[in-house]
C-alpha positions in Angstrom: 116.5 67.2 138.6 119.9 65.8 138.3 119.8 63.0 135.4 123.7 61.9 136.0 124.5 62.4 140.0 128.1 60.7 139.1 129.0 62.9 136.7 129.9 60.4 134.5 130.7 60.3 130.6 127.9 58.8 128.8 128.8 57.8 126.0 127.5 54.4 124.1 125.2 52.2 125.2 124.9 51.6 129.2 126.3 54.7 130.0 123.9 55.0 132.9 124.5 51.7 134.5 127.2 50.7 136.8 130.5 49.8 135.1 130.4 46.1 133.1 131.7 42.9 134.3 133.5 41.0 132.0 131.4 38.3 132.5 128.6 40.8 131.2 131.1 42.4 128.5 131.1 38.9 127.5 127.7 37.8 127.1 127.0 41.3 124.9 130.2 40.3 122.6 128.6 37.0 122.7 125.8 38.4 120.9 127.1 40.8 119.1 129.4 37.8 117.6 125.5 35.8 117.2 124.4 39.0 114.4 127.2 38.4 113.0 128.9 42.0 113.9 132.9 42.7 114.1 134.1 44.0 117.6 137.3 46.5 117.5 138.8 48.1 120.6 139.1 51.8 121.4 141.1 54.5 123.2 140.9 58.0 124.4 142.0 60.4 126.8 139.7 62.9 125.7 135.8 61.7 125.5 134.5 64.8 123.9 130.9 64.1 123.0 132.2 65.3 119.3 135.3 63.1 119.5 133.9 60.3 118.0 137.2 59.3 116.3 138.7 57.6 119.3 142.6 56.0 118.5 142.2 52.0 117.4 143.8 49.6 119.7 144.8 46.5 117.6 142.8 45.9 114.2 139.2 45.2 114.1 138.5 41.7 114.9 136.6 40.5 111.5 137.6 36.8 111.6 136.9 36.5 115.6 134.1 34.1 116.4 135.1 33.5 120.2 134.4 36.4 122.9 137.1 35.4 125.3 139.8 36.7 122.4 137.7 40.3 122.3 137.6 40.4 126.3 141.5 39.7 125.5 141.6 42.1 123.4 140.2 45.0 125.7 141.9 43.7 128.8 145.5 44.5 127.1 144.2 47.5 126.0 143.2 48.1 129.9 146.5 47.0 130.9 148.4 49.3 128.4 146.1 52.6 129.0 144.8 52.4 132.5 144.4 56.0 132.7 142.2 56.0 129.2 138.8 55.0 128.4 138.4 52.4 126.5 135.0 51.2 124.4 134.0 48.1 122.7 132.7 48.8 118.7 130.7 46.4 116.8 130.1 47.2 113.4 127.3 45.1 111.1 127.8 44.6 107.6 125.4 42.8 106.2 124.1 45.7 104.5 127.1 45.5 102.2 128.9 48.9 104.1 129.9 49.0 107.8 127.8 50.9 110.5 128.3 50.8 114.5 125.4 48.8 115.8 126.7 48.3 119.4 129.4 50.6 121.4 129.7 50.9 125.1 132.4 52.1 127.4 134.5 49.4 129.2 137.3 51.2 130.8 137.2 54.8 132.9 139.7 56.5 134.5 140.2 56.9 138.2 139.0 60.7 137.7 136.5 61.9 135.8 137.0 65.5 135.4 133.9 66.0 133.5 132.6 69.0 131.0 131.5 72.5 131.4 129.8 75.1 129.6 131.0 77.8 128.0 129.2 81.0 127.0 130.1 82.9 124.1 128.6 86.3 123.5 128.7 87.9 119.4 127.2 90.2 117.4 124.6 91.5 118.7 122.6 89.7 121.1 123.5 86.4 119.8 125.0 84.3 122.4 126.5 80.8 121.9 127.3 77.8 124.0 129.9 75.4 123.7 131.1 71.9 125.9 134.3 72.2 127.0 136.4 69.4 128.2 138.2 69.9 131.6 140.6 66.8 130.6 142.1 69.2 127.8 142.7 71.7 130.4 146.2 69.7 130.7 148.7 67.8 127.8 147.7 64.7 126.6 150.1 62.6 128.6 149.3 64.1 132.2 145.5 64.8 131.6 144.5 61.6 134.2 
């Protein structure tokens, strides 16, 4: 049984789902903004499920209290790296350190090359398996 037909990253929260409106990207800011989390905007080309270190587009948005300045926000990131994904972050820190507590994919490429795996056979009978990441197969700037 197939569990992604779409071969789709998943990644975050609603991975599953068909891709976010803004006007739901909103109402999850919106309460993400209600707990009292901070939103920041990121980028990739390459959504390795280890890469969680994606590049930061703008600073984190501490001080915002409004979610039409996050959808902002993620729509100039759209607008600047079409060919990227792009994910919303919030971070809670009410505990008196920062942890993620929502993060969901808002922007995909056109192409989705997806992931494969790769079998790797050492000493003895040991054999191991790795993801590989058919975006890498090409440089970073003509991967999509």
């Amino acid at each position: 049984m197939m569990t992604n037909p779409a071969g789709r990253v998943t990644q975050g929260q609603f991975s599953f789902l068909p891709d976010l409106s803004d006007a739901e990207i909103s109402m999850q800011v919106e309460y993400g903004l209600n707990k009292g989390y901070a939103w920041s905007v990121e980028y990739t080309d390459d959504p390795h499920p280890r890469n969680t270190y994606w590049e930061m587009y703008g600073m984190p948005m501490f001080d915002l209290k409004d979610a039409a300045g996050v959808l902002q926000e993620v729509n100039a990131c759209r607008a600047t790296f079409p060919n990227c994904y792009v994910r919303l972050m919030a971070f809670d820190s009410t505990r008196g350190f920062e942890s993620i507590a929502m993060s969901f994919i808002v922007n995909r490429p056109a192409n989705e090359p997806g992931f494969g795996l790769v079998r790797q056979e050492v000493e003895g009978r040991t054999i191991r398996y790795t993801v590989h990441s058919y975006a890498t197969d090409k440089p970073e700037t003509q991967r999509y």
